[in-house]
C-alpha positions in Angstrom: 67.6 108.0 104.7 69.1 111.1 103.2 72.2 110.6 100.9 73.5 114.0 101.8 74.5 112.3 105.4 77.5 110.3 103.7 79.1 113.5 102.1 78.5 115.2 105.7 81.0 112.1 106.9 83.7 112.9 104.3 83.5 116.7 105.0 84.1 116.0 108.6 86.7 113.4 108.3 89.0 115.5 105.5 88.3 118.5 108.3 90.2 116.8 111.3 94.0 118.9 111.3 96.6 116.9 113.5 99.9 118.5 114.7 102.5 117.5 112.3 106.6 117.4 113.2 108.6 117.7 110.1 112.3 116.7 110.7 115.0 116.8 108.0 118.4 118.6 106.9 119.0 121.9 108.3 119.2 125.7 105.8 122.6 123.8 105.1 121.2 122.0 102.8 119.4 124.1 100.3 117.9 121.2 98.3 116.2 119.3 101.3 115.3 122.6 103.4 113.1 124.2 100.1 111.5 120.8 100.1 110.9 121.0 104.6 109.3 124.5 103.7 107.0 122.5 100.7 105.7 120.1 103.1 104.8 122.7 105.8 103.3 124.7 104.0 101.4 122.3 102.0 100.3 120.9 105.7 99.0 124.5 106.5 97.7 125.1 103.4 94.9 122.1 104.6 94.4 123.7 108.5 97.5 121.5 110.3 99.7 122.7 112.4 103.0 121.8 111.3 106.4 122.7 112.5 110.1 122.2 113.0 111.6 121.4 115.6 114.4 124.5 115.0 110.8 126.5 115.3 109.4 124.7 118.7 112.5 124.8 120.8 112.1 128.8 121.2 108.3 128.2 121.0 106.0 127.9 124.7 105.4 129.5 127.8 108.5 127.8 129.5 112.4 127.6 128.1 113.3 124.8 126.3 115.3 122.0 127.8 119.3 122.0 128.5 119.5 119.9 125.8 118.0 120.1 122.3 117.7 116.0 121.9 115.3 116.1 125.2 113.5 119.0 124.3 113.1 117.0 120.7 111.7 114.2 122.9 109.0 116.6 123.8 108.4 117.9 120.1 107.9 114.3 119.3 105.6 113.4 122.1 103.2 116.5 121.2 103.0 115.6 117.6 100.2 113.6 116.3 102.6 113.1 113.1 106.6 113.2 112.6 107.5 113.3 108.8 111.3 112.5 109.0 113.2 113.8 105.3 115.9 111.1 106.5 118.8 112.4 105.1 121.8 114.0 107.9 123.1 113.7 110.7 120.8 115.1 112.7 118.1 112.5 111.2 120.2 109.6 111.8 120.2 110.7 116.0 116.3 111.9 115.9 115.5 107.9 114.2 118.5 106.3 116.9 117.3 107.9 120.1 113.9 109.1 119.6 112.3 106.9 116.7 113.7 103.2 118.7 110.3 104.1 120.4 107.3 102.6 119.1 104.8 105.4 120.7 107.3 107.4 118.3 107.6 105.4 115.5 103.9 104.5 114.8 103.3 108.3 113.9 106.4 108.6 112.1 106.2 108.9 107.9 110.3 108.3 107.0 111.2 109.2 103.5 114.7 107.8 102.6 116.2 107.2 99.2 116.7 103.3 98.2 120.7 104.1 98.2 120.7 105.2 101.4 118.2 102.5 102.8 120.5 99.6 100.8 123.8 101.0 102.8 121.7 101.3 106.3 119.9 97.6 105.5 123.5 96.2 105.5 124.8 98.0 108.7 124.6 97.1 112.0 121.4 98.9 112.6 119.8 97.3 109.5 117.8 94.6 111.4 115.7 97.7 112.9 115.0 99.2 110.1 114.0 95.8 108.6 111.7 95.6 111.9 110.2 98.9 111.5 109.7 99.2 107.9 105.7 99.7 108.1 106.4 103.8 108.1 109.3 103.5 105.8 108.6 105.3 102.6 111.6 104.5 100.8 112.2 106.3 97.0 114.3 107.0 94.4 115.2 110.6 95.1 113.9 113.2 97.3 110.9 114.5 95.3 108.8 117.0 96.5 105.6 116.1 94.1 105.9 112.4 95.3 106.7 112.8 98.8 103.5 115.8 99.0 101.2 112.9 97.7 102.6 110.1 99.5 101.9 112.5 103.1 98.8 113.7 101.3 97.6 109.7 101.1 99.1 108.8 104.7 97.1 112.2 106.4 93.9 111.2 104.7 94.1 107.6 106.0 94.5 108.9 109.6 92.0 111.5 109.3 89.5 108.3 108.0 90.8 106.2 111.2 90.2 108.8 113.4 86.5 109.9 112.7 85.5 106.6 112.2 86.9 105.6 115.8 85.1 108.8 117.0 81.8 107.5 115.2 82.3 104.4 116.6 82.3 105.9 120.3 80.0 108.1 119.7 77.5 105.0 118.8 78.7 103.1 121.4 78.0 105.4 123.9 74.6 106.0 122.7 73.5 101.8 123.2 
């Protein structure tokens, strides 16, 4: 048995790239949109596709939908990831009307700062949140460093998942 075949696995796994969403504040918000531009870039820097939705809806072969909350619906359903910066408006309806999904919400990494998350845990929508906090980073303050290697963490694990399912098939189907 050669060694060499377990660092093959490793290579292969880091290699899978996955369509990533990244949602967040708008150029509004200086602060938060510098950090957006971190994260994509740090996902392209490692061969993902990552995006925003501001990007996608003048993106395809087709025009995008009358409304930008359906044509977000599609963004969403594409993505293999949705990193959500939770922290405007526009956050708040992309969590309340698209992220009430759980085909959404399983790929979903949502970053939100512990203030934020106590006044939402108290609200009337704080029993979902409660119900969904699997994918619910929730930290001090929006840090770029911590946030990179919290997504760095949560892309490795599904890379892992996903060639060890494939590797599973694969020896399946060979029985």
């Amino acid at each position: 048995m050669s060694w060499e075949i377990i660092d093959k696995h490793r290579s292969k796994a880091r290699s899978i790239s996955f369509d990533i969403l990244i949602w967040g504040p708008s150029n509004d918000d200086s602060l938060m949109y510098s950090i957006r531009k971190e994260i994509k870039e740090y996902c392209l820097k490692f061969g993902h596709s990552a995006k925003f939705s501001e990007e996608l809806i003048n993106e395809g072969n087709y025009k995008s939908a009358p409304n930008p909350l359906t044509d977000e619906f599609f963004h969403a359903d594409a993505a293999n990831l949705i990193i959500v910066l939770y922290k405007s408006r526009g956050t708040q309806t992309e969590y309340d009307r698209i992220l009430k999904y759980e085909r959404f919400y399983k790929k979903s990494l949502i970053f939100i700062e512990s203030g934020t998350y106590k006044k939402i845990s108290r609200s009337i929508s704080g029993v979902e949140w409660l119900k969904n906090s699997e994918n619910l980073l929730i930290i001090n303050e929006f840090n770029s460093m911590e946030i990179l290697e919290k997504i760095n963490n949560h892309i490795e694990e599904l890379q892992f998942t996903q060639y060890l399912r494939k590797l599973e098939i694969d020896i399946l189907s060979k029985k």
